[in-house]
Structure formats: C-alpha cells, structure tokens
C-alpha positions in Angstrom: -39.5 -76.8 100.4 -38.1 -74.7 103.1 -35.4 -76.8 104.0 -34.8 -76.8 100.4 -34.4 -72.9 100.1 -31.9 -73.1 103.2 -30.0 -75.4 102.2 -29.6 -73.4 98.6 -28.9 -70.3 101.0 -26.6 -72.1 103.0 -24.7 -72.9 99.9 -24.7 -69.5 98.3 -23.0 -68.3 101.7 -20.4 -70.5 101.4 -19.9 -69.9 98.1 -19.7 -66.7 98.7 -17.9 -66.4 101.6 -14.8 -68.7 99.5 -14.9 -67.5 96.3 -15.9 -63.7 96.2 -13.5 -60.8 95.7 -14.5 -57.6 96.2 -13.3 -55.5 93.0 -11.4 -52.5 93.2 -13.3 -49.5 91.8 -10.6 -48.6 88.4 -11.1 -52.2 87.3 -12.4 -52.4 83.6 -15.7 -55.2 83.2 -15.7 -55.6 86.8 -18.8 -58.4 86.6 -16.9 -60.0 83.8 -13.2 -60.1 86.0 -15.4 -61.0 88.9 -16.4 -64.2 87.0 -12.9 -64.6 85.8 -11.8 -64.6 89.7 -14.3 -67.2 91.0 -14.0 -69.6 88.4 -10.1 -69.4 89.1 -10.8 -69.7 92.9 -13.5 -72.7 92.4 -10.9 -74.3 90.3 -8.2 -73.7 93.3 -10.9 -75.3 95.9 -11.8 -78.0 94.0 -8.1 -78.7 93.4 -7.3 -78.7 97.3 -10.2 -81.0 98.0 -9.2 -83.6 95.5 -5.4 -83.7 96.9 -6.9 -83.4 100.6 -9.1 -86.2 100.2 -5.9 -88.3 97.9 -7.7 -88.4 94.9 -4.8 -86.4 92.8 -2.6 -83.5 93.2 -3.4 -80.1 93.2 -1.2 -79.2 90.1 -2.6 -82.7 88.4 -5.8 -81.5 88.4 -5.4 -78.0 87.5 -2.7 -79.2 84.4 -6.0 -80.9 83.2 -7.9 -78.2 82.8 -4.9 -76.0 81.1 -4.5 -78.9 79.0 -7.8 -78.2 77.3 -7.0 -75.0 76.0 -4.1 -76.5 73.9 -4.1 -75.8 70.4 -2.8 -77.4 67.3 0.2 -75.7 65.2 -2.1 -74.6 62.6 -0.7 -72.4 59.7 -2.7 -69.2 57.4 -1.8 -67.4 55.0 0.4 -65.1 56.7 2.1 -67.5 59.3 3.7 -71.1 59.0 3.4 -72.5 62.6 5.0 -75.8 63.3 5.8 -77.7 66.4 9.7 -78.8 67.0 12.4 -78.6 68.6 15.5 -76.9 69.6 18.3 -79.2 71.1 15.3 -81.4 72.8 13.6 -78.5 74.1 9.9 -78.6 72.5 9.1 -74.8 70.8 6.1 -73.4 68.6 7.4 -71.8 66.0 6.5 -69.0 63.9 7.6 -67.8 60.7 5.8 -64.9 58.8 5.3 -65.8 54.8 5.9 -62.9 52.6 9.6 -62.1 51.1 11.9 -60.1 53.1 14.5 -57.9 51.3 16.4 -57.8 55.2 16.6 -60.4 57.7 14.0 -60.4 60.3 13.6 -59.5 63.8 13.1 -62.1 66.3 11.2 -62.8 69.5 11.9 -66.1 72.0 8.9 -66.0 73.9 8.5 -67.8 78.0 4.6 -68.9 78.7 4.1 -68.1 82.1 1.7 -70.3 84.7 3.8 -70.3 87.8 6.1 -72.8 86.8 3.8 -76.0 87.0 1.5 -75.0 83.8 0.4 -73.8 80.7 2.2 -74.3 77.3 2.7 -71.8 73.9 0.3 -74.1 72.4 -2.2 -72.8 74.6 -4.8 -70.7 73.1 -4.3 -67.2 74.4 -0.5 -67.6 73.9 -0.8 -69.3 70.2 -2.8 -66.1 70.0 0.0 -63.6 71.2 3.1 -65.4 69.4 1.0 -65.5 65.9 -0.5 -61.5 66.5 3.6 -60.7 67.1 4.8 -62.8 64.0 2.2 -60.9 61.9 2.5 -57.5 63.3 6.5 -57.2 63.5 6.9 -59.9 60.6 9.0 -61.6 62.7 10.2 -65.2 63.7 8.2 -65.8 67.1 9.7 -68.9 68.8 7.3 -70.4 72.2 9.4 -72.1 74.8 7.9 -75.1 75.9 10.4 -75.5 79.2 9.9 -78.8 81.5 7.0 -78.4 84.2 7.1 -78.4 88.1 6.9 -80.6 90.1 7.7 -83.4 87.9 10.8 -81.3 87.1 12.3 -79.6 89.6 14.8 -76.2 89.2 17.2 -75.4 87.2 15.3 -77.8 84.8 12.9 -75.2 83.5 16.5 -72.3 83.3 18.6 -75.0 81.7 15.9 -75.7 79.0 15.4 -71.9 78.2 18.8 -71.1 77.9 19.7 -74.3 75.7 16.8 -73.3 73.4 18.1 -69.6 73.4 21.7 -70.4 72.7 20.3 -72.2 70.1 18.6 -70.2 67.8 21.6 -67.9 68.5 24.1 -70.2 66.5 24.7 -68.6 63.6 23.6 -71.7 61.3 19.9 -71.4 63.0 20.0 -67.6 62.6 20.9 -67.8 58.9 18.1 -70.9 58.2 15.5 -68.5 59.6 16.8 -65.3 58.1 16.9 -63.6 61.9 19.3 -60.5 61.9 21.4 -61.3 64.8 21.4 -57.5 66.3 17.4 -57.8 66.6 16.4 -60.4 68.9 13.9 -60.0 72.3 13.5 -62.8 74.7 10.1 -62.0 76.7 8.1 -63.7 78.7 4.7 -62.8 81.7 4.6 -64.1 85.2 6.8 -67.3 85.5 7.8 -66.6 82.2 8.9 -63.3 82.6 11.1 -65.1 85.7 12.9 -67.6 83.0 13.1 -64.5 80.3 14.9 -62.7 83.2 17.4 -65.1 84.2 18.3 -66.7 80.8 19.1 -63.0 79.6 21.2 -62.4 82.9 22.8 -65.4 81.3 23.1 -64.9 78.0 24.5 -61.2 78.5 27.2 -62.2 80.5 28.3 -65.1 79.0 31.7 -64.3 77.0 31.5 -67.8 74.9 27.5 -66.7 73.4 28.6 -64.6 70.5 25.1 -63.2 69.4 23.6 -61.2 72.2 20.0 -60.3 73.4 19.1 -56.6 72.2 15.8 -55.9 74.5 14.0 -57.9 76.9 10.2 -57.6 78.1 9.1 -58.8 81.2 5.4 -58.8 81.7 4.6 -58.9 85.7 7.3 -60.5 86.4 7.6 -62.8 89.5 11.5 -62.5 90.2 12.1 -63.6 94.0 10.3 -65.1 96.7 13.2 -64.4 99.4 10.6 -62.0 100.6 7.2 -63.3 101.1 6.0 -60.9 102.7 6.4 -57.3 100.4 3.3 -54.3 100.3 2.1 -56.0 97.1 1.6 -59.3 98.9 -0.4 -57.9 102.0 -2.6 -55.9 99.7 -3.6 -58.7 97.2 -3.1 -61.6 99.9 -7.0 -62.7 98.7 -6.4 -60.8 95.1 -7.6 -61.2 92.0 -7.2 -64.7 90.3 -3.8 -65.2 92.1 -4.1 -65.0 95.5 -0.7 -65.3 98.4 -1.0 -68.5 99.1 -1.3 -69.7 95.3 1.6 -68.2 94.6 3.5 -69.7 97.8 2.5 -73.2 96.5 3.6 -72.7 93.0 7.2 -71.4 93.2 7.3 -74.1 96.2 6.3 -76.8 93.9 9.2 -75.2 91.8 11.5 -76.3 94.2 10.2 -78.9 96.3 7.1 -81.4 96.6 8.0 -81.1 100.6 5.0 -79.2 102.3 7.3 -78.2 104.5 8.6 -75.0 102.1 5.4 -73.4 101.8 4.4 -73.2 105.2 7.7 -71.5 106.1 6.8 -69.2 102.9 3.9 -68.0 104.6 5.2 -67.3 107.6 8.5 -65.2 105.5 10.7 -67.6 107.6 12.1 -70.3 104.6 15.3 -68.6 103.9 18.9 -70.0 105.2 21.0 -68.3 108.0 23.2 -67.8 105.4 21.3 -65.6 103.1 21.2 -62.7 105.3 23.9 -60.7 102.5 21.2 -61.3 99.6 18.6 -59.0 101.4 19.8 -55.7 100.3 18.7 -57.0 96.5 15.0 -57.3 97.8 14.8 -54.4 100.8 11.2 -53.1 99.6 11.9 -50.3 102.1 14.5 -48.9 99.5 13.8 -49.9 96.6 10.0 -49.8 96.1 8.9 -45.8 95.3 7.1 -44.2 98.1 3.9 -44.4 96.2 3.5 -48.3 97.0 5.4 -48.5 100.5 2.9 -46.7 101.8 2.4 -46.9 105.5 4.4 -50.6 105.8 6.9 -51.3 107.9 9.7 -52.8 106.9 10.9 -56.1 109.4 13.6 -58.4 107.4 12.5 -62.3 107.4 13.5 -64.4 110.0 16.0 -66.7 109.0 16.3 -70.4 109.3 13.2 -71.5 110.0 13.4 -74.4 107.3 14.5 -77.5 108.8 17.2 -78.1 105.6 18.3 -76.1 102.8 17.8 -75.7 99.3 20.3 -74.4 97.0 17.9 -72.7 94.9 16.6 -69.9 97.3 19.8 -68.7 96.8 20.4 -69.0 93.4 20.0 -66.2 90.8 18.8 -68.3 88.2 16.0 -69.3 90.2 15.4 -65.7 91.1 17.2 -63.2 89.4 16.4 -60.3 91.4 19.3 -61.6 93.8 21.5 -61.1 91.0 24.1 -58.7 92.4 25.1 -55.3 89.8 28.1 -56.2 88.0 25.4 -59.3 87.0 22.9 -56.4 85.4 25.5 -54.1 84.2 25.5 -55.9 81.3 21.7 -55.9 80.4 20.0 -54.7 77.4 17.3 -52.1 76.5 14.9 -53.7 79.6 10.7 -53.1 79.1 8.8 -54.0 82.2 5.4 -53.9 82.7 3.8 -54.3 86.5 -0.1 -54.4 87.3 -1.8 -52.6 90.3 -3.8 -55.5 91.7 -1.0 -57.9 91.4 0.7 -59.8 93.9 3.6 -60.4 92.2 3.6 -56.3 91.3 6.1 -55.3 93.9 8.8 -57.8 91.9 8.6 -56.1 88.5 9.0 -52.2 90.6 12.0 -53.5 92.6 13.5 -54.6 89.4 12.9 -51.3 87.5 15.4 -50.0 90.3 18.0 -52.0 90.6 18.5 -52.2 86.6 18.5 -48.0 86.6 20.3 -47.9 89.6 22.8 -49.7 87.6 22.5 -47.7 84.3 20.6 -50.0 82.5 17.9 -48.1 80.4 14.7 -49.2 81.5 11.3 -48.3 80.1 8.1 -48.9 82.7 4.6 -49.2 82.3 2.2 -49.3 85.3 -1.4 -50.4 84.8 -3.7 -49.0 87.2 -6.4 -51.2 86.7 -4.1 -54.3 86.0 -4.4 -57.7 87.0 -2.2 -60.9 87.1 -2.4 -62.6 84.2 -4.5 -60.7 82.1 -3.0 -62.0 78.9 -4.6 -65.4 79.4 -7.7 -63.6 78.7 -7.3 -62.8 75.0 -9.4 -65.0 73.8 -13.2 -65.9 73.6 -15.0 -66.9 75.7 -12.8 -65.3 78.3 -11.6 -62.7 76.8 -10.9 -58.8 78.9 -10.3 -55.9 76.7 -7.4 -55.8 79.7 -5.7 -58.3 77.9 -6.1 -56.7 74.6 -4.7 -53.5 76.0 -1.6 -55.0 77.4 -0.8 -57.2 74.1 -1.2 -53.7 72.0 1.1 -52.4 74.4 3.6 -55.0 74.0 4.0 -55.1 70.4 3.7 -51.7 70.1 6.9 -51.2 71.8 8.5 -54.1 70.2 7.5 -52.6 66.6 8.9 -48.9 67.4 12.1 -50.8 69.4 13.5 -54.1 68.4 
C-alpha cells in the first residue's frame, strides 16, 4: 500500500513538474485555463513520446485529435453552409438567407493552428464564420489552405491567394451578391500570418481589380527571423503555446529537417545574407517601451544553418519583412495582440511599421489574453475569453466593413 501511495506521488510530481503553469494573476477562470493548458501540454508530451519512440509524428498525432472536432456543413434557418471549392482550394461557405435590397459585405476568413492544423470545419471556427454570417449578414467564406509538413511553403500563400482572387472575379462577386468595396480577409495565429501576406499581395497587385477594404489580424504570428523577442522570453513555458511549440511548427512549415528548429532556439537559423532584413523586426525600436522592458537587445547570429532556405527570407512566408513601399498600400488594418502570448510581440511590431507608414491602424491589447483563445468558444471548452474577443471582432467588423 505504501509503495502504492509513492508511486501515485511520484507520478503527481512528474506531472506536475511537466505540465503545470503557474497563471498570471489578471487571467479570467484561472482553474478552468489551467486545465485548458495541461491538457494542451499532455497532448504535446504524449505527441513527442510517440515520434521519439517511432510510433508516428508529432503533427500526426496531434492532426488526429484536431480531426475530431470537425464538423459537418450543416445549414439553419438563417445560414446555408456548404462545403466547396474555389479554383481547387477547399472553403466552408456561408451565405445568410433573408432578401437583401444591397449587396452584401464579405469576410474570407484563415483558421489558424500553426500551419500543420485545424480546419473551418472545426467546431469553434464553424462557430465564428456562422456567428459573423448572421451578425453582419454577410457571405463568410473559410479557407481550407494545404497543411504542413505534407505541404511545404508557399503552398499554404499560393492556396489563400488563388481562393481570394477568386471570389474577387467579378462573376463570383455577382453569384453571391458581395459588394465589391466591402470585403475583409481575417484570420488568428497562423491564419492571421496567411491573412497578412495574401492582403500584402492582393493590395499591390495592379492586375487584381477588386481590392481588400480592411483586414483583421487576430495574434498574429508574422516572422520568426527573431526567435528570441521580450514576448518569447516571458511566455517561453506560456500558456497553451509554449517557445519551443512554436519553433517546431513554423519549422515544420518549412522543413521536416530537425536541423531548422534547433538553430531556431538558439536565434542562429537565419542566412549571412539576411543581415538588411533586421531593421523590419529590431524589437528595440519598434516594440513601445511598455513591453521592452529591461531586455537587451543583441541581433541573431547569422549562419548558423548548415544550408539555406528561401523562405526565411521571403515576405510571403513572413510579412513583417515586407519592406514600406510593400505596406503603403494597405487598407483600414485591425490587430488584436494578447498579454500572455508568445507570438504577442509580432502583432505590436506590426502596429508600428503599418503607422509608421501611414496606414490607419486600429489596436486592441488584452491584458488577460491568451494564444488561441478563440478555439475555446465552444462547450465543453469553452472561456468567456473567447467570447470576449469574437464580440470584439464582429463588433468592429459591423460598425467598419
């Protein structure tokens, strides 16, 4: 019996000691986010193990779980929702019932799940793009872009921008009554990484005709040519998306090669020849004072992957290198950055550069925030954090687009 109770000790350490994550004091149902966080965390171990031991992958294992939170395109009374596509690309559409006197608005929305996950047809998203359609009465349309790693960049760009300049021909536009001078593209985490490039795209692209009025960007992850900003020493162990999670994602975006990561963590993965494109991420400049704080600044050593891949350099893989005459052209820009994010430093950089620039920028900083909070909109995990944000989202749609 004793050995019994220590061995049931011995494993509550341990669980502990892996999986626990202290909570800051602002954050809203602290036990509940606290659960959140080590379910994410025992997924993440469990995950590791398998691929460790050569059972499967790490992103195998954790598309199965996402997989079980897919929905089917299931219509009411106030929304047809159907499943098709748009020039090959796969997209969840949404079109709101009642007679309209005008065209619509529109809204082209990017999942996020760090590249290598999720889908619109999951849950908590079917639940977002259907709450927009309704609100705004507007024609929602869910990107479902290629995956990482089984796709590797730009495939995941080139499907969101041949979906976008899709439904911007004029012949699509007019078959779902969209007014052409009212459409968002929007998009959280990854997803606010593909909304951001694709509208960088789109805007300065003299062939597209119909252009993008407003984009929203929910904490965004834009670049990784810094791995090492204020926002990812203070939620290095954060909550539900920890540093070295997000290292292995957008390393799995471009490359299978373990290699990539390891010289992510040490901020020593970027060419000799990138040295030019560090003014569009210098956190000593661009972040406010508020969340420098007492950091130093050192820029990244370079070189320090044995090869090179054309995608650390590339804008479309991470806009924030774009340089200004790129984001001159951007519209009406909403960003919205979380506290206890590690991708938070992104988003505030990004505010920046776009006013620095003259684009008008609107901004909205959650104290209490947390990466991916609108995955949790939806019982049984559902965090009135989540609800807050999607209110806040709409909201500014409604009174903007």
């Amino acid at each position: 019996m004793m050995l019994k109770a220590l061995c049931l000790g011995l494993l509550c350490v341990i669980f502990v000691s892996h999986f626990y994550t202290p909570m800051p004091d602002n954050i809203e149902e602290s036990w509940k986010i606290m659960a959140l966080d080590a379910i994410a965390k025992t997924c993440t171990f469990t995950a590791m193990c398998f691929e460790n031991m050569g059972i499967m992958r790490y992103e195998e294992f954790i598309s199965m779980i996402f997989r079980l939170d897919y929905t089917q395109p299931v219509s009411d009374e106030y929304i047809t929702v159907t499943d098709t596509t748009f020039v090959d690309v796969p997209v969840r559409l949404y079109l709101p019932r009642r007679k309209s006197e005008t065209r619509r608005r529109a809204v082209i929305y990017f999942h996020g799940g760090g590249f290598c996950f999720g889908s619109s047809k999951q849950r908590a998203f079917d639940f977002l793009n259907r709450w927009t359609a309704n609100t705004l009465d507007a024609v929602v349309v869910g990107v479902d872009y290629r995956l990482a790693p089984q796709h590797h960049f730009p495939a995941q760009f080139e499907d969101g921008l041949a979906a976008v300049k899709f439904f911007l021909l004029e012949k699509i536009l007019t078959k779902y009554g969209v007014d052409p001078t009212r459409i968002c593209i929007s998009g959280d985490s990854s997803g606010g990484n593909l909304a951001t490039a694709v509208t960088q795209q789109v805007q300065n692209d003299a062939e597209i005709k119909h252009k993008i009025k407003m984009q929203v960007l929910l904490y965004p992850g834009l670049q990784i040519t810094d791995s090492y900003l204020p926002s990812h020493r203070e939620n290095e162990h954060g909550i539900v998306l920890t540093r070295d999670v997000a290292i292995k994602l957008v390393s799995l975006y471009f490359t299978k090669d373990e290699a990539l990561p390891r010289a992510m963590r040490r901020n020593q993965h970027m060419p000799l020849e990138s040295r030019h494109l560090f003014k569009f991420v210098n956190w000593s400049i661009l972040l406010p004072e508020k969340y420098r704080k007492d950091y130093v600044y050192t820029e990244p050593i370079l070189g320090g992957l044995s090869y090179s891949l054309p995608g650390l350099t590339d804008s479309r893989a991470l806009p924030l290198l774009a340089n200004d005459s790129q984001l001159q052209n951007l519209p009406l820009t909403y960003i919205l950055t979380c506290q206890h994010d590690v991708l938070r430093d992104d988003g505030l950089m990004y505010v920046t550069r776009l006013r620095n620039v003259g684009v008008q920028v609107v901004h909205d900083h959650i104290e209490d925030g947390i990466h991916g909070a609108l995955s949790y909109m939806t019982s049984p995990f559902y965090l009135r954090l989540g609800l807050r944000i999607r209110d806040m989202y709409v909201s500014w749609l409604d009174k903007n687009l």
